[in-house]
N, C-alpha and C positions, 0 to 999 in steps of 0.2 A: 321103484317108482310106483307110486298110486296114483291114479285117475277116478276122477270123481265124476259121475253123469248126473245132469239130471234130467229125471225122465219128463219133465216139462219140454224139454228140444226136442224128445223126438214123438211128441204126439202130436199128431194132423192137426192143423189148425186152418179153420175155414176164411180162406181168403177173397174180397169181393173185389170184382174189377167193374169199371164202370167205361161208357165208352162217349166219350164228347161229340158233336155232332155239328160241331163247329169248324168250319176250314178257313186256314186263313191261306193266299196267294197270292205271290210278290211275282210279278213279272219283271224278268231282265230282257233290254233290248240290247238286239243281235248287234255286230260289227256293222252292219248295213246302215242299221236302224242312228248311230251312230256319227256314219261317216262324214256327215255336217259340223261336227264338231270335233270332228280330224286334228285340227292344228291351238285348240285351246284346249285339249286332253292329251296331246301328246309333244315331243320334240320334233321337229321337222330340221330336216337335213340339213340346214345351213348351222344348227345350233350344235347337231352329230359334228360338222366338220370343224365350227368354234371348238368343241368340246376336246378332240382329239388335237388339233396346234395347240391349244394349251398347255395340257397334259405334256406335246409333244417337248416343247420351249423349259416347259418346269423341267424335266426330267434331263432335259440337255445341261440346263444350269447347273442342277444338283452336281451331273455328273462331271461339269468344268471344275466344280468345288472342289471335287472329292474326285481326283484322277486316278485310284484304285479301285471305285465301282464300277462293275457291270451295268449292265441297263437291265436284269433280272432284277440285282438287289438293289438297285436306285428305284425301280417301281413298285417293289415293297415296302421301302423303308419311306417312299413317300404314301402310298395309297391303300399299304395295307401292315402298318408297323408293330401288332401283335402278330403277326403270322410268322416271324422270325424266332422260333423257341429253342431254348439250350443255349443262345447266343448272349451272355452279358456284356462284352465286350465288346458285341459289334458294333457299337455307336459310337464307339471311342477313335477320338481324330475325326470325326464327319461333323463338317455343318448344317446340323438339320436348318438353327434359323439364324437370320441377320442381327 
């Protein structure tokens, strides 16, 4: 093997740095600062507990469908249906839709 240099790379070369004098400053307001707009930035608990009867009701039905699922793999194969890997057949016989 031959390696070839060239002495252009390793000669110092004079490098300028400059330094800007400008700031710029983005203020984020705290959770306090916030808290007036509580319930148009977040879920509030009646929609937490909508949320979960949903889930709950969907997941019961799947599982009347399909009388050989779990409620582990009814909640994957509804909510998270790539997480199931090495399984091509799992689908086979289940009613995902109507």
């Amino acid at each position: 093997m031959f390696f070839l240099f060239d002495d252009d790379c390793y000669s110092k070369k004079r490098k300028k740095v400059t330094f800007n004098c400008d700031v710029s400053v983005v203020l984020v307001p705290t959770r306090i600062e916030l808290s007036f707009l509580k319930h148009e930035l977040w879920w509030c608990d009646t929609d937490y507990d909508s949320f979960f009867y949903s889930a709950k009701t969907e997941i019961n039905d799947f599982m009347s469908e399909n009388p050989f699922t779990n409620l582990r793999d009814a909640t994957k194969m509804l909510y998270q249906p790539n997480s199931i890997l090495g399984c091509s057949n799992f689908y086979n016989g289940m009613y995902l839709f109507d």
